[in-house]
Steps between C-alpha positions, in 0.01 A plus 500: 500500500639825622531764211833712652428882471636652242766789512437876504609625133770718657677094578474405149586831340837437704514169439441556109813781558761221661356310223560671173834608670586175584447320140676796336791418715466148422451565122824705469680234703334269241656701216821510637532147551336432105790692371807375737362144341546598136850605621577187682346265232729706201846453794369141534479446096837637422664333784677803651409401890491131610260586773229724292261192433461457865462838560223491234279245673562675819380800356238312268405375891498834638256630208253251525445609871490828380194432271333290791514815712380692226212245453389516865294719703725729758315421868274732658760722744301684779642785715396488865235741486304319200612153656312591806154641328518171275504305787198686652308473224557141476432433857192690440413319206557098696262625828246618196520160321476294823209687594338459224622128501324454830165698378511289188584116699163606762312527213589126289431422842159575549415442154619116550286455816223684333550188264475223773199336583396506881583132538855548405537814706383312794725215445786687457386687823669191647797483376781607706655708248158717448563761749857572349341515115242771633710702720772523262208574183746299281382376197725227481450356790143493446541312220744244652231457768216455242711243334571302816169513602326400150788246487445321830089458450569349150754164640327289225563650197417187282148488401465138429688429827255699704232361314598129578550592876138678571383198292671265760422619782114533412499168461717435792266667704338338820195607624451614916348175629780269513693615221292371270629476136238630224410161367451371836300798597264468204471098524 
């Protein structure tokens, strides 16, 4: 995963400026709004305007998304200048990390084939797909191809099964001169 760069401390110190600012803004709105409720719940009690319990939820409405504002985190806000160094600095930071990525994927590499035995390396050396696995130096792909490879040498995975057919044929098996069965050759 790519860790983003972080932002000079001259950002945050802003951003921690527009934020205080910005929640005691919010908090006097807040206060405001507490105290216009009281109001509007005593109208709405006595009865003086009809319309005071809907402007009470409205209001009620409008103070719950005050608190949610309050309650959230104000967005990073970037002028041009810092917009444009944070961008270099995480441009910088993705060619590092796929560098590194590719440094990092050559070695799994080699340290799988180290792994193989010569008989698997040279029958993978046939496969069609071995020349893009070692150009490439992808990990993955090597492993896909080791798979395949293991996979099609092994087509009788039941032991009994194989057992039963090398049984079979050995005593299915006819000897050069006239094809021979064993009892027939021995007799």
């Amino acid at each position: 995963m790519i860790k983003p760069p972080g932002h000079t401390q001259a950002v945050l110190a802003k951003h921690q400026v527009r934020e205080a600012a910005k929640k005691k803004s919010l908090q006097i709105l807040l206060n405001g709004q507490l105290i216009s409720a009281e109001k509007y719940e005593e109208i709405a009690e006595v009865g003086i305007d009809p319309d005071a319990s809907v402007k009470l939820a409205i209001l009620q409405n409008d103070i719950q998304q005050t608190k949610d504002s309050l309650a959230n985190p104000l967005p990073m806000k970037l002028d041009e200048q810092d917009k444009s160094e944070f961008d270099g600095r995480s441009k910088a930071s993705y060619h590092r990390w796929v560098e590194d990525l590719k440094s990092k994927l050559g070695k799994v590499f080699s340290l799988i084939m180290g792994q193989c035995t010569q008989l698997l390396k040279y029958q993978m050396k046939h496969d069609p797909d071995w020349l893009t696995a070692c150009k490439s130096s992808d990990p993955l792909r090597l492993y896909t191809l080791i798979e395949k490879t293991v996979l099609s040498q092994s087509n009788d995975c039941y032991e009994y099964a194989t057992t039963y057919a090398h049984v079979y044929d050995l005593y299915k098996h006819t000897q050069a001169e006239g094809n021979l069965t064993n009892d027939k050759w021995y007799h």
